[in-house]
N, C-alpha and C positions, 0 to 999 in steps of 0.2 A: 152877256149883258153888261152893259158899262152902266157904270155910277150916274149919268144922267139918265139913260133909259129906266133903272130901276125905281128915282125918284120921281120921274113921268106917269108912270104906271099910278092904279089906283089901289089900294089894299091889300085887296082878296087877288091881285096877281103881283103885288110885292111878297105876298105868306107865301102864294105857290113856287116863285121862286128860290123862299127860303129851302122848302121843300126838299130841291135835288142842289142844295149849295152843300157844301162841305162845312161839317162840323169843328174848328179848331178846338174846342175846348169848354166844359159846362163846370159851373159851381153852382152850389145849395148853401140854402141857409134856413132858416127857422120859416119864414114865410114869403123867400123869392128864389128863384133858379136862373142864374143867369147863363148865357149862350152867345157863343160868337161860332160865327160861322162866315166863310169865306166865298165871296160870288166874282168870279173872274178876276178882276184887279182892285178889288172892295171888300172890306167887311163886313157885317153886321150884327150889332150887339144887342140882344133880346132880353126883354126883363119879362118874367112871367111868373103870377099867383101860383103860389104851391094849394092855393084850397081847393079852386076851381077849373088849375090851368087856364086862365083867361091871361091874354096878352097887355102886360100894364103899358110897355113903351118898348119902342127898338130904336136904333141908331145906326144912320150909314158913318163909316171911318174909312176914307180915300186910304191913308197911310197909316198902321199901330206903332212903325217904328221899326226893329232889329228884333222885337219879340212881341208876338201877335197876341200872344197869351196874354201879356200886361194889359189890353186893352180891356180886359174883365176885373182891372183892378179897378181902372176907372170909377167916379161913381155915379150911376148913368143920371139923367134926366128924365123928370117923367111929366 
């Protein structure tokens, strides 16, 4: 799936997507879990409620750089 099909797509088959993407790397904190995870030649970086697991905001990232990981430094958008 490329980066314009995914942002084509409508929600609930952007999350299924998430679904079989590759995990690069999760951090916690007091009330968010962030997630990046990797979909063929893309990113995407997930913020989500630690109370209810309810999805606050994700983000597509074409390119993180030399280290994919950093892109959870970021500070996302919501």
């Amino acid at each position: 799936m490329t980066l314009t099909q995914f942002l084509a797509c409508d929600e609930l088959d952007q999350l299924s997507a998430l679904w079989k993407a590759e995990l690069i790397e999760e951090k916690n904190d007091d009330t968010f879990t962030y997630s990046l995870y990797k979909l063929d030649d893309f990113y995407v970086r997930v913020k989500v409620f630690t109370k209810d697991k309810s999805i606050c905001s994700f983000e597509c990232i074409k390119d993180p750089g030399d280290h994919p990981a950093q892109a959870l430094h970021v500070k996302t958008v919501t």
